[in-house]
N, C-alpha and C positions, 0 to 999 in steps of 0.2 A: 690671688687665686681666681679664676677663670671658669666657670662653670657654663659649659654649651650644651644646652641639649642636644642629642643627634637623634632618641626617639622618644614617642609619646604616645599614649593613648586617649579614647573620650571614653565616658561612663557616665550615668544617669540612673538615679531612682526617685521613689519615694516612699514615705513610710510615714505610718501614724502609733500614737501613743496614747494611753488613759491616763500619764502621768504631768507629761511635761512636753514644750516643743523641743528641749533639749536632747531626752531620750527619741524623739521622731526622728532629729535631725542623725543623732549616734546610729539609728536604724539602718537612717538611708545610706550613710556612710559605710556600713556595713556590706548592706545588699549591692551597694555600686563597685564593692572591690576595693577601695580604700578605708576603710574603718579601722583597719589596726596599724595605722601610720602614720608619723607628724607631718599634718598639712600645714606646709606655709605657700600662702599665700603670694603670686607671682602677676607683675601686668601681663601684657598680653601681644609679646612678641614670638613667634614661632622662627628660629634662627634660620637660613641657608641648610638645605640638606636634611634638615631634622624630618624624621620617618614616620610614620602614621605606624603603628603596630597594633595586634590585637589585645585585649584585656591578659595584662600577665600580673602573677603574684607576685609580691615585694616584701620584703623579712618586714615583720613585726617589728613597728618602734621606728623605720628609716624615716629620715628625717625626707618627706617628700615636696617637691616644690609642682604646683598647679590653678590655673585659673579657672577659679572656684566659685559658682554661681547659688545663691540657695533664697529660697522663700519661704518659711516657718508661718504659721496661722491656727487657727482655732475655729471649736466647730462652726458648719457652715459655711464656712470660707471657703474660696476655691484661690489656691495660689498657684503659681507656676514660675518655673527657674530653668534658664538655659543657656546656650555659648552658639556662636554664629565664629565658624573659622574659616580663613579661606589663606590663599598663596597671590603672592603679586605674580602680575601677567610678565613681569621681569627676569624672572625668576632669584631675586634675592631676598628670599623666607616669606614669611604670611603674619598673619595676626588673628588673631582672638576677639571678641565682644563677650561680655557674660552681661544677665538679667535678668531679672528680677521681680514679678508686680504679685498684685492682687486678682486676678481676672485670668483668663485662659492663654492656654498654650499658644494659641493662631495670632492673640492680640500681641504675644511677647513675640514672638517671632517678627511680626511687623516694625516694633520696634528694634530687635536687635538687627534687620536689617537695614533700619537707618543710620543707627550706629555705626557699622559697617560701611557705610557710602560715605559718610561725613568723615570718618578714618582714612579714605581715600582719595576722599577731596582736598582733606588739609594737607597729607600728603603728596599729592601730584602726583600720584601712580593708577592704574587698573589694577582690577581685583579679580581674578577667576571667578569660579563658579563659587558660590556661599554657602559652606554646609551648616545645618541645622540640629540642633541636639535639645530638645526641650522637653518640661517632664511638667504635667500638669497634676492636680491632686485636688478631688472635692471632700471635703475633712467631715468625718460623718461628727453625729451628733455626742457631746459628749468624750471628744479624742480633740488631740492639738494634731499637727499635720506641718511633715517638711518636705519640700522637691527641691533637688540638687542635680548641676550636671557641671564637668570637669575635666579640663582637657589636663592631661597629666605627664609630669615628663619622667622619665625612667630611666637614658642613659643619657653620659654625659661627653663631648672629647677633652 
């Protein structure tokens, strides 16, 4: 069996909790539009043709596949989590980065655009333009704290 994606969406949130970074993390997974669907976890190839779509809803419980980026913390903290996607200038599909730190959205952005170049370089291709999707979160006192963002795929051929 053969699984292509042909389309996909991005999504981001964040969310805090007085219980656990578990419940943060379930929060954010809520608010970003995937919380009620099994995420499995996928690298971070973007196939030929695969569509950028807008946030759409998916049956409860589908087993969903997406490159999945999250940072969990505690009061104080300031975390940040994101995805740098882009299409080769060949036009034969794109790829993904996800990441992850302790510190701000601008500093993870710099890094996922390393990422991003070095992906390029091993491969011997151009990379279009870079897009950016990152979600910062300063975790108040007394609450854990998760930022998530997630390129997601929806159909398959």
């Amino acid at each position: 069996m053969k699984l292509v994606p042909s389309k996909f969406f991005i999504t981001s949130s964040s969310a805090v909790s007085k219980v656990s970074d578990l419940n943060a993390f379930d929060m954010a997974l809520l608010d970003a539009g995937i919380g009620e669907q099994n995420l499995v976890s996928v690298s971070s190839v973007i196939p030929v043709g695969a569509e950028r779509i807008e946030i759409c809803e998916m049956p409860m419980g589908a087993v969903t596949h997406c490159v999945l980026a999250q940072m969990r913390g505690c009061e104080g903290e300031t975390v940040s989590a994101g995805i740098a996607y882009t299409y080769r200038k060949d036009g034969k599909g794109g790829y993904v980065a996800e990441g992850h730190i302790h510190g701000s959205a601008e500093s993870l952005k710099e890094i996922l655009k390393w990422k991003m170049d070095e992906m390029s370089k091993i491969r011997g291709v151009e990379f279009e333009e870079i897009n950016f999707v990152t979600e910062e979160l300063a975790i108040p006192m007394d609450h854990y704290g998760c930022c998530i963002a997630a390129l997601v795929f929806t159909e398959y051929r």
